[in-house]
N, C-alpha and C positions, 0 to 999 in steps of 0.2 A: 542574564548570561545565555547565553546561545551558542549551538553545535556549531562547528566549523562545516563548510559546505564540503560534501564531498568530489574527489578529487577522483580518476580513474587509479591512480594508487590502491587509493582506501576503500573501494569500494569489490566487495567479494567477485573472486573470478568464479562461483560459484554457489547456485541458490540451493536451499535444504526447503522442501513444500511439507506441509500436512494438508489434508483435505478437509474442506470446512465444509461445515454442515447443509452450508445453505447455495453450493457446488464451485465455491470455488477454492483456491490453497490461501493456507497462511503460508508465510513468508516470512522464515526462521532467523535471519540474520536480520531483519528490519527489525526495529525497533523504533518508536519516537519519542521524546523528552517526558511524556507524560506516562509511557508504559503501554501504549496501547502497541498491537505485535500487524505488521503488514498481512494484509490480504490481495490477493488478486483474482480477479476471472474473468472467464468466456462467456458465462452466463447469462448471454444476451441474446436476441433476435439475429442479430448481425455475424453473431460469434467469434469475436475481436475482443481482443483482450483490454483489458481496465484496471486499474487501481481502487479498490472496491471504495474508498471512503474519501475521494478524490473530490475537494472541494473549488478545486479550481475551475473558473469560470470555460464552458468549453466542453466538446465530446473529444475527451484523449484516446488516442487509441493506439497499441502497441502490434507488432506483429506476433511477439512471441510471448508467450509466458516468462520469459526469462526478463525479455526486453521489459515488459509492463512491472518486471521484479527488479531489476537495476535502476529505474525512474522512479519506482518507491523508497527507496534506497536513499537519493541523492534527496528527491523529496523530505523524505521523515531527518535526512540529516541536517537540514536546513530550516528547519522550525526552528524557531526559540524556544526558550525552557520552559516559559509559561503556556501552553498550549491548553487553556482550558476553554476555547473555544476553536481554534484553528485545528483542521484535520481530524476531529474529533471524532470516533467512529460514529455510522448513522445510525438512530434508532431503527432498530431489527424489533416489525412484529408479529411475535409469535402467538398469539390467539389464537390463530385458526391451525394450528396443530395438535 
């Protein structure tokens, strides 16, 4: 079973962020089938915004924060339910902290 694709309807006319540790926001209304919560940031060389765990083949690149939060959005809506490997967030290592 799988999410229905998001539709500009369904999809929030506005994001709620928290700050992630590692500098950029979670992304409150995302969610994906398996429970993992959106993240996004700037946190690059380039400082263009990203889908932090964006597995698709390709440098995405948003202009806004918002934007790079609406294409997670339609993204994480559009996974199937099995996601135990798709989108999965990337191993973060924290050793050197």
């Amino acid at each position: 079973m799988s999410a229905a694709p998001a539709t500009p309807s369904d999809t929030p006319s506005a994001f709620t962020y928290d700050r992630w540790r590692h500098g950029g926001w979670y992304v409150l209304e995302v969610r994906y089938p398996g429970g993992a919560i959106g993240c996004v940031s700037r946190n690059f060389p380039d400082r263009k915004w990203r889908i932090v765990c964006d597995r698709r083949p390709g440098d995405i690149t948003y202009r806004s924060r918002d934007a790079a939060a609406r294409a997670e959005y339609q993204l994480a809506r559009a996974q199937p339910a099995d996601t135990s490997t798709a989108n999965s967030p990337a191993p973060v290592d924290n050793s050197s902290q």
